[in-house]
C-alpha positions, -999 to 999 in steps of 0.1 A, spaced: -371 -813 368 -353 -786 384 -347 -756 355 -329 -732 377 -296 -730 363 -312 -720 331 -334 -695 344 -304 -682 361 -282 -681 325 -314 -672 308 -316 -639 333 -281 -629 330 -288 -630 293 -313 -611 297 -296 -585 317 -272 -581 290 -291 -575 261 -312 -547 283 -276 -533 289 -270 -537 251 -301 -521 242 -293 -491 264 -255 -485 253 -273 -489 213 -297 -459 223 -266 -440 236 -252 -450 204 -276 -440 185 -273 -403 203 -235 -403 192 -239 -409 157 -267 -382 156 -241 -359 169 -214 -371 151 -192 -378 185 -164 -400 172 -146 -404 205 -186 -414 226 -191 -442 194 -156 -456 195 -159 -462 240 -191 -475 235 -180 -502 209 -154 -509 234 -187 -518 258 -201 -530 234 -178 -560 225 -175 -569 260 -209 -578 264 -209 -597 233 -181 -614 246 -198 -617 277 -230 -630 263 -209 -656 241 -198 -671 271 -239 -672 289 -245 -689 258 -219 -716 261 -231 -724 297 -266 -722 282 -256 -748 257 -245 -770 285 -273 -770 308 -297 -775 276 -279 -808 270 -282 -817 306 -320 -811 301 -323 -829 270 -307 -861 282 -329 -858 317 -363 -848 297 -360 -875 269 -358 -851 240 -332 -849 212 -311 -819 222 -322 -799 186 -356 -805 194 -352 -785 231 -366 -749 233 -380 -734 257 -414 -743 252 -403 -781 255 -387 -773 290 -415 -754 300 -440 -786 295 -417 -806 324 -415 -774 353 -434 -764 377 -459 -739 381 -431 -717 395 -407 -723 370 -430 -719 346 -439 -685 352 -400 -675 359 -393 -689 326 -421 -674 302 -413 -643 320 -378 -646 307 -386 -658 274 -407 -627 266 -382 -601 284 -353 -618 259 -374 -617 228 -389 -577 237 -351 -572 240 -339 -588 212 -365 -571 188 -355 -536 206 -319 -544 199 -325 -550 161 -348 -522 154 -318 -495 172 -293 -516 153 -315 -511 118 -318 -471 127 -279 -468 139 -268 -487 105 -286 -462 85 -279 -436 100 -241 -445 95 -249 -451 59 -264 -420 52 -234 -404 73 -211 -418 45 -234 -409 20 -229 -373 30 -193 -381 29 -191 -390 -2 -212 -361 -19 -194 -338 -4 -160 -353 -17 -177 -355 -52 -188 -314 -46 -149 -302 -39 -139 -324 -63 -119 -350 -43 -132 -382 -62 -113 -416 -72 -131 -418 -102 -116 -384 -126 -115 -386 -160 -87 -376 -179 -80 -361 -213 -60 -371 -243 -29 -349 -227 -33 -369 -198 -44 -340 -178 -74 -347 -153 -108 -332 -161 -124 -330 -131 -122 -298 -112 -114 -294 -82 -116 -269 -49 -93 -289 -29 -56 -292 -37 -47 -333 -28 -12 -328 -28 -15 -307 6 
């Protein structure tokens, strides 16, 4: 069986996430410094490689349902490890290679992902307790005149 349309999806793929794991580490760097206008271009990349790798993943679909029906295997029993057992030595290689470049990735990917979420979260966390501080809060309290009895430092109506 000849697997190199795969390996040749499976490497773009792979290219991608790298790319995506660099622009998260520049991401990362933004929301450290609070760079609003660095965060919003690089979601801008961002999406176009997911779009980009939605589209790899289509043609990866397609050349795994070429393999199943040519290999003899129910196509949501294929993975790589079933493809591997019909390639060559060659192949083989090219495609464990790949398989453990895509899951490094992957992994790197999540872990920045976890770090930038939090980050943001503790962003807006900030945020909020210094809303709560100068008084700007949607939750006031009011008293039986109907006056508001939460003080504040900031005037809302400006």
């Amino acid at each position: 069986m000849d697997a190199s349309r795969l390996i040749n999806v499976l490497e773009q793929q792979s290219n991608v996430y790298q790319v995506l794991v660099d622009l998260s580490q520049k991401m990362q760097d933004a929301i450290m410094i609070n760079n609003i206008t660095k965060i919003d271009s690089l979601i801008k990349m961002q999406m176009a490689l997911v779009m980009k790798l939605s589209s790899l993943e289509r043609k990866r679909s397609e050349i795994a349902k070429d393999i199943s029906h040519k290999v003899s295997v129910p196509e949501e029993n294929l993975n790589i490890s079933e493809v591997k057992k019909h390639l060559g030595e060659e192949q083989f290689s090219k495609l464990e290679t790949l398989e453990m470049k895509l899951n490094e990735s992957i992994s790197v990917l999540a872990e920045i992902n976890n770090t930038n979420s939090m980050l943001i979260n503790n962003g807006l966390d900030l945020i909020e307790y210094s809303l709560e501080i100068l008084g700007v809060t949607k939750d006031s309290t009011y008293n039986i005149k109907g006056n508001n009895n939460h003080k504040q430092i900031i005037d809302e109506k400006v």
